[in-house]
C-alpha positions in Angstrom: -171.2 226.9 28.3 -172.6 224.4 26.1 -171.0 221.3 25.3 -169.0 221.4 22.0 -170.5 219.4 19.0 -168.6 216.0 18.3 -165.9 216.2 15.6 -166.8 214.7 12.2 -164.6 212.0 11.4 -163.2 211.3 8.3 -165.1 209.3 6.0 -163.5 205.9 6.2 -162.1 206.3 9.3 -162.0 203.1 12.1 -163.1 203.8 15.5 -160.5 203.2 17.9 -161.1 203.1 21.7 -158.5 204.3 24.2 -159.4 202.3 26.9 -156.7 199.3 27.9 -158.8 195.9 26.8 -159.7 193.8 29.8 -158.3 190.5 30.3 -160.6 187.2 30.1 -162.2 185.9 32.8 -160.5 183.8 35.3 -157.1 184.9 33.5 -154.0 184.7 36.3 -150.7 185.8 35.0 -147.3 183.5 35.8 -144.7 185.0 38.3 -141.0 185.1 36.4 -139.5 182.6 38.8 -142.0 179.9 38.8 -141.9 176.1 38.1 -141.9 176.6 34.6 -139.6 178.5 34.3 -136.9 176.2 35.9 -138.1 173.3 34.2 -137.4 175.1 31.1 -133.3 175.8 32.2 -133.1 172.1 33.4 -134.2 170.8 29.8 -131.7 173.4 28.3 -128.5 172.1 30.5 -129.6 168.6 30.1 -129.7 169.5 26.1 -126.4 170.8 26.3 -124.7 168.2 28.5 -126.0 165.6 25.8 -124.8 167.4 22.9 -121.4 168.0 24.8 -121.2 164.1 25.5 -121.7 163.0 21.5 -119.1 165.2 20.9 -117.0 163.7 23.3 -118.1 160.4 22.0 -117.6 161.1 18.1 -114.0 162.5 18.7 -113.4 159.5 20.6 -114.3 157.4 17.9 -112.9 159.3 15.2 -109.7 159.1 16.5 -109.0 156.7 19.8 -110.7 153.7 18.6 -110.5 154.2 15.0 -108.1 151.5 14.1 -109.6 148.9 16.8 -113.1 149.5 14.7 -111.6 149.2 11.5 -109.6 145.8 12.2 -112.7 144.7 13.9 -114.6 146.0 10.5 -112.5 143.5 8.0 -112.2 141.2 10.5 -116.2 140.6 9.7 -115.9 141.4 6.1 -112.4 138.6 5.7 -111.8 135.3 7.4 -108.2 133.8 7.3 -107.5 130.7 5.9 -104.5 128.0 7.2 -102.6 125.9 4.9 -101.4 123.0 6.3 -97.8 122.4 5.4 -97.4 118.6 4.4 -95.5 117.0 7.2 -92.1 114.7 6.0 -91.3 111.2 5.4 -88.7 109.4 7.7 -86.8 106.9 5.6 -84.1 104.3 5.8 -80.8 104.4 4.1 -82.1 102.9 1.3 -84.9 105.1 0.8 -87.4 102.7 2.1 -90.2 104.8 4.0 -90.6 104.5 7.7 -92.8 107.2 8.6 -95.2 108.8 6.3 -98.8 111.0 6.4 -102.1 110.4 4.9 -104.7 113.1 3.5 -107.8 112.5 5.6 -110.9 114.1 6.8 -112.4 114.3 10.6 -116.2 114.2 10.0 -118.3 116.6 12.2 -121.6 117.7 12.9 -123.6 119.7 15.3 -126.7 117.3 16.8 -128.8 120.5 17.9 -129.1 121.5 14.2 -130.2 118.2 13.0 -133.1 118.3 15.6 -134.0 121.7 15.0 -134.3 120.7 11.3 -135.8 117.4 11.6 -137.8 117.9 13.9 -140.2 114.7 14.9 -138.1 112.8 12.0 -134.9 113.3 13.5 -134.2 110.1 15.3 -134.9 108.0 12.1 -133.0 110.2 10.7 -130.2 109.8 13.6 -130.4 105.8 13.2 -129.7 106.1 9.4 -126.8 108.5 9.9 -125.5 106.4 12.6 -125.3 103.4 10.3 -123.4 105.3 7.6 -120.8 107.0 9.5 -120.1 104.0 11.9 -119.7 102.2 8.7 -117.4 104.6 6.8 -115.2 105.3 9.9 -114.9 102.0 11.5 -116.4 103.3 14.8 -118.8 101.9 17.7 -122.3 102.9 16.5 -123.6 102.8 20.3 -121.3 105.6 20.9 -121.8 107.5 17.3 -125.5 107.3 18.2 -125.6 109.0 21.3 -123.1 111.6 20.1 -125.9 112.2 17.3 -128.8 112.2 19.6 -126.5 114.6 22.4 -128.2 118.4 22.8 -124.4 119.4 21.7 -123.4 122.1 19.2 -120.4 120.3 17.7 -119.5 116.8 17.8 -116.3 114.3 16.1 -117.7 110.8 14.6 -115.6 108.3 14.6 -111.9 108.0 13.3 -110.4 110.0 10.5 -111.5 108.6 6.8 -110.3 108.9 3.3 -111.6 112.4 1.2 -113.6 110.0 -1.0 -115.3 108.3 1.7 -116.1 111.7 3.6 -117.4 113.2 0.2 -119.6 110.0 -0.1 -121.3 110.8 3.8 -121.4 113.8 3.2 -123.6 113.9 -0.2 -125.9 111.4 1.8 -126.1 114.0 4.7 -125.9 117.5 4.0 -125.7 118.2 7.9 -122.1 116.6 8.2 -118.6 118.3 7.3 -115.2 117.9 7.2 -112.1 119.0 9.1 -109.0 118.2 7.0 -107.0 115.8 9.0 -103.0 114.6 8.5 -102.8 110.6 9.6 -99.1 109.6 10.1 -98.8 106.1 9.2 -96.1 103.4 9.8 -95.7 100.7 7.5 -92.9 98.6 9.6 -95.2 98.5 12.3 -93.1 98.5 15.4 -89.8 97.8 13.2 -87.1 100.5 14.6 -90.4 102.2 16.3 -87.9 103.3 20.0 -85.9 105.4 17.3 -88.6 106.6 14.9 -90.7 107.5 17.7 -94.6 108.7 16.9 -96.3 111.8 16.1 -100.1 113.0 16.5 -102.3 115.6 16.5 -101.6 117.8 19.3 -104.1 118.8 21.9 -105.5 122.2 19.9 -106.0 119.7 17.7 -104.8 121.6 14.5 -101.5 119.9 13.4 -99.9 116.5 13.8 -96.5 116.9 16.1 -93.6 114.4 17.3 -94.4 113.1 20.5 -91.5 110.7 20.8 -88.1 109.6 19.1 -87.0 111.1 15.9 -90.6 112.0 15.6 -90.1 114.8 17.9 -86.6 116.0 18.4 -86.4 116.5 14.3 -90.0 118.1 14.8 -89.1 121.4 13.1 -87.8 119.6 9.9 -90.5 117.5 9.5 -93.0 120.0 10.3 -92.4 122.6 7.5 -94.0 126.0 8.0 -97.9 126.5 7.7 -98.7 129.1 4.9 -101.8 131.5 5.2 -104.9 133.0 3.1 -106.8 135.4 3.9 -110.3 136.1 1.6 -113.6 137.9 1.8 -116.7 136.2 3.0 -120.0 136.1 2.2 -122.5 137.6 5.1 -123.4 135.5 7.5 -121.2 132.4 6.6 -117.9 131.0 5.8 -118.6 131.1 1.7 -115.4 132.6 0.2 -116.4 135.4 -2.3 -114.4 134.2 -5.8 -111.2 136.5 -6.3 -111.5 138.0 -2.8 -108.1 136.8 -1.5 -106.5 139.5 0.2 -103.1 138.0 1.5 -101.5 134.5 0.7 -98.3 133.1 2.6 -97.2 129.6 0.7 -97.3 126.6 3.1 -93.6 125.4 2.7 -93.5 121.5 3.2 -91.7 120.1 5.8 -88.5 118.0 4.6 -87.8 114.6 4.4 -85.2 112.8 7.1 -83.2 109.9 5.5 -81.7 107.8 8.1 -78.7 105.3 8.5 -81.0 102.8 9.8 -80.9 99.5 7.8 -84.9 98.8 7.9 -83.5 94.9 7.0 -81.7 94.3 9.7 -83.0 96.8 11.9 -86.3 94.3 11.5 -84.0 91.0 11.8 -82.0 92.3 14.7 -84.9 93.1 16.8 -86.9 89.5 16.4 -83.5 87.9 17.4 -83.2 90.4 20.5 -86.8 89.7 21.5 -86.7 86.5 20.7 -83.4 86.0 23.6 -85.3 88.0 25.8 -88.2 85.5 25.9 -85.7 82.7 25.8 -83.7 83.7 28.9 -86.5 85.6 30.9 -83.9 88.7 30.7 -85.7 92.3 31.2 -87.3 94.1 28.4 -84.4 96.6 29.1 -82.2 94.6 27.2 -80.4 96.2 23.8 -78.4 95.4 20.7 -76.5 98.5 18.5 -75.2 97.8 15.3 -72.9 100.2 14.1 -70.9 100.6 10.8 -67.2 100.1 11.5 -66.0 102.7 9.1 -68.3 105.5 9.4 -70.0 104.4 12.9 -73.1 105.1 11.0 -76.5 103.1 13.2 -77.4 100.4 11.0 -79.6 98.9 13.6 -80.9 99.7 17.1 -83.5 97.4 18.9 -84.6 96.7 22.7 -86.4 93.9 24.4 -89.5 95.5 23.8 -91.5 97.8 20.7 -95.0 99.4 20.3 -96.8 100.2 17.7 -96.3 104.0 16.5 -99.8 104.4 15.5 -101.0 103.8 18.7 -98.3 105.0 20.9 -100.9 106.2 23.6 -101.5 103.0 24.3 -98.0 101.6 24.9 -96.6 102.1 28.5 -93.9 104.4 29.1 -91.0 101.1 29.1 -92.2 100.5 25.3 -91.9 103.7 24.0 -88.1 104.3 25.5 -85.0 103.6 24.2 -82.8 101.5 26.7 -80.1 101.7 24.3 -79.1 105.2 24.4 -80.7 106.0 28.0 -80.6 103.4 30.4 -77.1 102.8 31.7 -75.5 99.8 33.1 -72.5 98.3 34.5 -70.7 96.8 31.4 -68.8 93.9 33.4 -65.5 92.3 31.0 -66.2 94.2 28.2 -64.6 96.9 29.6 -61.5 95.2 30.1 -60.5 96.2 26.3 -59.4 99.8 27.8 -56.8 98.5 29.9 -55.7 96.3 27.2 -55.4 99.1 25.0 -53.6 101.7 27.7 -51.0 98.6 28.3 -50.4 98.6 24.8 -50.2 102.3 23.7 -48.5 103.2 26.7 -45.9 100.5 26.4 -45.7 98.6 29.4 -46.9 95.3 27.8 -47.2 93.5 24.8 -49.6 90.8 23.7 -47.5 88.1 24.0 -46.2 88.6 27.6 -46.4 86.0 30.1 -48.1 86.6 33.6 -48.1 84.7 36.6 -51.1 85.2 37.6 -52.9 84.2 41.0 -56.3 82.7 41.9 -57.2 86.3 43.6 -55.3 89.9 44.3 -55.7 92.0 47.1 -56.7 96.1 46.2 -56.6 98.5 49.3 -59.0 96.8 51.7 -60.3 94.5 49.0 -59.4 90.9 47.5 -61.0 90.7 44.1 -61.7 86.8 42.6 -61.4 85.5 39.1 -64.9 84.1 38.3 -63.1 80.3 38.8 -61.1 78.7 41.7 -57.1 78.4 40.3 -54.0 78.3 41.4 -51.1 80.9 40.1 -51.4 80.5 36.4 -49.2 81.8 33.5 -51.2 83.6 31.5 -49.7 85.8 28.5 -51.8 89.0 28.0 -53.8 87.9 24.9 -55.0 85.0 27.6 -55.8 87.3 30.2 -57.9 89.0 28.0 -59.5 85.6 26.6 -59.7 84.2 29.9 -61.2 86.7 31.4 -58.9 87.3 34.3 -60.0 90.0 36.8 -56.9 89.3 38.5 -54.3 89.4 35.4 -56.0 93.0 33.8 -56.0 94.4 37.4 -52.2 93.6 37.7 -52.0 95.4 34.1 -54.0 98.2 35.1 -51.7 98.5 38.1 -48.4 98.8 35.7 -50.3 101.3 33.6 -51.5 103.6 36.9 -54.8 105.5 37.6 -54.1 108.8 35.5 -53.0 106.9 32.2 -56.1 104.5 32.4 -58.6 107.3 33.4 -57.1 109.3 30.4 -57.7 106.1 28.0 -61.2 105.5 29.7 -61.9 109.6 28.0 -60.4 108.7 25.0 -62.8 106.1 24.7 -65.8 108.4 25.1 -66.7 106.9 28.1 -68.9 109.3 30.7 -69.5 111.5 27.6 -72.9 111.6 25.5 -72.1 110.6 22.1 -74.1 113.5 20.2 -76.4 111.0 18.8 -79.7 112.7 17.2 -81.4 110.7 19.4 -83.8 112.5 22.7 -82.8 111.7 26.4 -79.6 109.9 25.8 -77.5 109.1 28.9 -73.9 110.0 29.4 -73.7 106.9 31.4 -70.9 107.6 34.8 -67.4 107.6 35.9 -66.6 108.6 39.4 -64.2 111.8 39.6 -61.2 111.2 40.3 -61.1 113.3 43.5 -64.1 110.7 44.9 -61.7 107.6 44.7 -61.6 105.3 47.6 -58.2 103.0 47.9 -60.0 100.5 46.2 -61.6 102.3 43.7 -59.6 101.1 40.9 -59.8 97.3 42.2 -63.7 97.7 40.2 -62.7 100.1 37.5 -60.6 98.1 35.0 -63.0 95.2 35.3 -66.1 97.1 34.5 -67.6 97.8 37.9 -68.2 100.7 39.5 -68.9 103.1 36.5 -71.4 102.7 33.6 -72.4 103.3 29.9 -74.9 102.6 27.4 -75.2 100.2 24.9 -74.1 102.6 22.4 -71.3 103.9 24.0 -69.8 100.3 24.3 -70.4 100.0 20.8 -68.5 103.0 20.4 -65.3 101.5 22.3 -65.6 98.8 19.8 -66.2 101.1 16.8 -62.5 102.6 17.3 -60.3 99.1 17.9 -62.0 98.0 14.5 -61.5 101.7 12.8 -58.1 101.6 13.2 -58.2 103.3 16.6 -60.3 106.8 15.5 -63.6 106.3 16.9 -66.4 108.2 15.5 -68.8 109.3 17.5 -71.9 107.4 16.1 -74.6 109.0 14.0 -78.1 108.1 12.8 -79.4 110.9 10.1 -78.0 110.5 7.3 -79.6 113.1 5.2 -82.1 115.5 4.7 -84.1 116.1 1.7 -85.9 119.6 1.3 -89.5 120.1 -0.5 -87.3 120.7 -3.8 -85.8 117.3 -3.9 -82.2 118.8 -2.9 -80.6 116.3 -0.7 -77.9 117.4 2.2 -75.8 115.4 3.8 -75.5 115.6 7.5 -72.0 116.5 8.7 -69.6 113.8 9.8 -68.5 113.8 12.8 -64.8 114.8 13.8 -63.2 111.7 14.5 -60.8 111.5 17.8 -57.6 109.3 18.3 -58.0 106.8 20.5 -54.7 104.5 19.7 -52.5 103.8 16.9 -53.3 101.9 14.4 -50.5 99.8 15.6 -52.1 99.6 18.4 -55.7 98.9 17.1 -54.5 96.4 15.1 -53.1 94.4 17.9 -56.3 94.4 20.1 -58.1 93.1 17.4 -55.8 89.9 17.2 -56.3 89.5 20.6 -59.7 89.7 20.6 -60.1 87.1 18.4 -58.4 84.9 21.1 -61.6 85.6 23.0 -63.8 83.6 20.2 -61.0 80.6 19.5 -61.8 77.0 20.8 -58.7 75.9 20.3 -57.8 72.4 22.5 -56.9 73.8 25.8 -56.9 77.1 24.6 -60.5 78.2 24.5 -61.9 81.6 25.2 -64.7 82.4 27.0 -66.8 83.9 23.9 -66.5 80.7 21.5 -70.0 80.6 21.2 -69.6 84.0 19.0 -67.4 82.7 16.9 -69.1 82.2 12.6 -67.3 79.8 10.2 -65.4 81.5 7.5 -64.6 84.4 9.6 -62.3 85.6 12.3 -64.3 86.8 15.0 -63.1 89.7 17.5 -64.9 90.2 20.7 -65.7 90.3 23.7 -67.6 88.8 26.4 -68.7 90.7 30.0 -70.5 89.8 33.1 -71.5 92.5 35.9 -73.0 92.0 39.1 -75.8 94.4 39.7 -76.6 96.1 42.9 -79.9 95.4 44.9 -81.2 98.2 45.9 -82.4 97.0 49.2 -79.1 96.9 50.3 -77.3 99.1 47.7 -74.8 96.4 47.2 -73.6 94.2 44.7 -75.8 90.6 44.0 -74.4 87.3 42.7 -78.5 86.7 42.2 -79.0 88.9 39.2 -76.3 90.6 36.2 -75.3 91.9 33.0 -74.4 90.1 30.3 -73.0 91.7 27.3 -70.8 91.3 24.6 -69.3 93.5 22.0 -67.1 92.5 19.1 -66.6 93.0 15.2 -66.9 91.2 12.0 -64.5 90.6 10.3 -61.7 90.6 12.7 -59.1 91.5 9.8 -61.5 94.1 7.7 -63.8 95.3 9.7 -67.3 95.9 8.5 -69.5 95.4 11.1 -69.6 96.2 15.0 -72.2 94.8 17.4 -72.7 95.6 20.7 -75.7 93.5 23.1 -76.3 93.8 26.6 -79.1 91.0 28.1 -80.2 92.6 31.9 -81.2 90.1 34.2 -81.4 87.1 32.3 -81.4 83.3 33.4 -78.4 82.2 35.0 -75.5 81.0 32.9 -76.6 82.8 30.4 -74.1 84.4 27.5 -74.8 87.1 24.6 -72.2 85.6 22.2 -74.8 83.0 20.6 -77.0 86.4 19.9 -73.8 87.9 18.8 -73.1 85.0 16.1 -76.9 84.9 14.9 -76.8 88.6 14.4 -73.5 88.5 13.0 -74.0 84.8 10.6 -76.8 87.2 9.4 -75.1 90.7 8.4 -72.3 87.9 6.5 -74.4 86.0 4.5 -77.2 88.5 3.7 -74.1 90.9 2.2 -71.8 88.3 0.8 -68.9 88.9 2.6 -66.2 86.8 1.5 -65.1 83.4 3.1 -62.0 82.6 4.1 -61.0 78.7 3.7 -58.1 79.2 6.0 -58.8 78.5 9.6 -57.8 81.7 12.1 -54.8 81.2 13.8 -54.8 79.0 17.4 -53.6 82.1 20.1 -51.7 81.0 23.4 -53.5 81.6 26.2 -51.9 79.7 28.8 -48.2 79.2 28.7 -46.5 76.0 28.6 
């Protein structure tokens, strides 16, 4: 059968071919799990694990450390700003100024920038700005130079200076600045400097702090209270951006201390005192209080030895203490006023009571000496006193027994700080009672065996001549705040020691002490000032070697306390010599200091001479 004819196609119809198209040449197709393949799920978990983490990351950030990044954001954008709080004056009762500070400027620099900027004309340049600065701050231009010439980013030159003279360096050299500084200057010099003390910059070297005496324990006073400002800042540097401030805390001055000190005498009182000391080769330990007799207010307080506040690094750790109120001693004599005044308050003797009294007496296991050879003599008990007697006050002590003398030693203030604003004072020491040997109170009553300061036997004084209320002693008078508002500090509770019957009585006798009558002289004539009736008394300790912890006839105290005048008190003065030459006595020092304090304050004369005391009985 014959082949059928092809079909026509339609006109414009496309030729399509049903065969499958063959693949190129060479052409290999992939298996599904190959290489590829795997690469391609790694990169999508990797994609995915990444993602996953910056979320993690941006919550984390959003929310955990949001307000870490944000302080640390204005901490870049602001910079705080101190304000110094001006540090107080220390004055004298009188207003005088003691202690003071001075607006100054550190100058600084970094070395490494001025060679970076100079380049091969740095050191000229180095010599010339060693010339100037050595110049302006009065330092050693062999040490300013190598500072300047040092590899160092920061470096001090020289001593603090004026703001004028640092804005003078500073046009000439743009490369230095300025720290603000706060000098504390003294203008008595070493005048009252073991109770005024010192203060300097402290070692972060941003404020000026007490490092000794008043200077330090009224620190917080003096100090005020540093205010704050904190302002925007340009980019890059410290350049405050005008009406950026963002927080300001007033610096509130610190206040000014007014003191009872009398800067007069307090200056008079110490050349005397050091003066003695040189004269009689005594220790530098050596001390003289004066107190006020009324209000026991400190009008002076000096010791063998001073420094000089403005360098107080450089004084030794003797010179900048205060042997008055914290080194103790053995008062000797002086101490015999408290068995005067038990015999007397507690009635078992009266002034003019005669005693027979031996060349020596024998306590417990003990004989105790007068200081000179006699036979029995008849002392009355003004004499005793006068004289000295170990023997006759030991008999006394003995009628007014251990409890009523320990409980007059208390009312004294012996043993007992005095409260004094004043650092590291001593309380000075009485054995307890329960420690008592059998001859115990053979030492007590004659000023052996227990010890006080300086100021505490001022103290014992300071009550005879009030009238028998001793005050304890004081030396702030006042402060006075940044507004000029002045406030007292509180007085001090007085305590009743004695009558004033009694008081009144142990001043008379005392002023037996100071008469150089014939035959009836006392052993503190030297004391006594024309014009004036004199009260004091005079004391002698032994003190113990330490290489044998026992007492030495080759080395003692000397004191002597007393009051001027005997009849009105105003003044009461206190000196204790340690060590000095042998033979030595403190009552000349007492009627310098006191022929001063008369004269310089006009207290009136009397043209009467004082009244001749028995001593020694007929």
């Amino acid at each position: 059968m014959p082949a059928a004819p092809p079909r026509p196609r339609p006109a414009g119809a496309v030729r399509t071919s049903s065969a499958v198209p063959r693949r190129p040449s060479g052409y290999r197709r992939t298996p599904l799990g190959g290489p590829y393949r795997k690469r391609l799920v790694l990169g999508r978990i990797l994609l995915v694990i990444a993602l996953g983490l910056a979320m993690v990351k941006l919550v984390v950030v959003q929310t955990v450390q949001a307000g870490d990044l944000t302080a640390a954001s204005a901490r870049q954008a602001t910079t705080p700003i101190p304000l110094p709080a001006a540090r107080g004056a220390i004055l004298d009762r009188d207003g005088n100024t003691l202690a003071f500070s001075i607006d100054s400027r550190q100058l600084v620099t970094s070395p490494r920038t001025i060679a970076r900027t100079h380049g091969a004309d740095a050191p000229r340049y180095v010599a010339e700005m060693t010339t100037v600065v050595a110049a302006a701050t009065g330092g050693d231009p062999v040490e300013i130079g190598e500072q300047l010439s040092s590899d160092k980013r920061y470096v001090k030159l020289g001593k603090p200076v004026e703001p004028a003279v640092a804005d003078r360096v500073r046009e000439q050299f743009p490369e230095i600045a300025e720290e603000r500084r706060e000098e504390r200057a003294y203008p008595a010099g070493t005048t009252g400097a073991s109770v005024i003390g010192a203060a300097a910059w402290g070692i972060d070297d941003k404020k000026v702090i007490g490092r000794e005496g008043l200077e330090s324990t009224e620190d917080n006073t003096l100090a005020g209270s540093d205010g704050l400002r904190v302002v925007d800042t340009a980019e890059g540097s410290n350049a405050v951006i005008p009406g950026s401030t963002r927080f300001e805390r007033a610096a509130v001055q610190g206040s000014d201390i007014q003191l009872t000190l009398d800067s007069d005498a307090q200056y008079t009182v110490q050349r005397l005192l050091e003066e003695k000391v040189a004269e009689t080769g005594a220790k530098p330990n050596s001390s003289v209080v004066v107190l006020d007799a009324r209000t026991a207010q400190v009008l002076a307080m000096a010791n063998g030895q001073s420094y000089d506040p403005a360098n107080f690094t450089k004084a030794t750790d003797a010179q900048r203490s205060n042997p008055a109120v914290q080194n103790p001693f053995e008062p000797g004599s002086v101490n015999k006023v408290v068995t005067m005044a038990a015999a007397l308050e507690f009635g078992v003797a009266e002034p003019d009571d005669v005693l027979s009294v031996p060349g020596s007496i024998k306590v417990a296991d003990r004989t105790v000496n007068d200081a000179w050879n006699h036979g029995t003599e008849q002392y009355t008990l003004t004499g005793v006193l006068a004289k000295s007697s170990n023997v006759g006050t030991l008999m006394t002590a003995q009628k007014v027994g251990e409890e009523r003398w320990l409980e007059m030693l208390g009312r004294f203030g012996v043993g007992t700080r005095t409260g004094v604003e004043l650092p590291s004072e001593s309380r000075g020491s009485v054995p307890p009672r329960e420690t008592w040997s059998g001859s115990t109170f053979g030492n007590l009553p004659i000023g052996q065996g227990l010890s006080m300061t300086t100021l505490q036997m001022a103290g014992i004084y300071q009550a005879v001549a009030n009238d028998g209320v001793r005050i304890p002693p004081r030396i702030i008078q006042a402060t006075i705040g940044p507004d000029d508002v002045r406030a007292p500090a509180p007085a001090p509770e007085g305590v009743r020691v004695v009558s004033p019957e009694t008081a009144a009585a142990l001043r008379t006798m005392l002023t037996a002490v100071t008469q150089d009558a014939q035959g009836q002289r006392g052993t503190g004539y030297l004391a006594a000032v024309p014009g004036y009736e004199v009260a004091g008394k005079t004391g002698t300790a032994q003190q113990v070697d330490p290489d044998c912890a026992c007492y030495t006839s080759a080395s003692h105290t000397i004191t002597f306390a007393g009051m001027l005048p005997a009849d009105q008190p105003r003044y009461v003065i206190a000196i204790m010599l340690d060590a000095p030459a042998a033979g030595t006595s403190a009552a000349p020092l007492f009627h310098d200091i006191a022929s001063y304090l008369a004269q310089r304050d006009g207290l009136p004369v009397s043209t009467e001479p004082p009244p001749v005391q028995t001593l020694v009985a007929p």
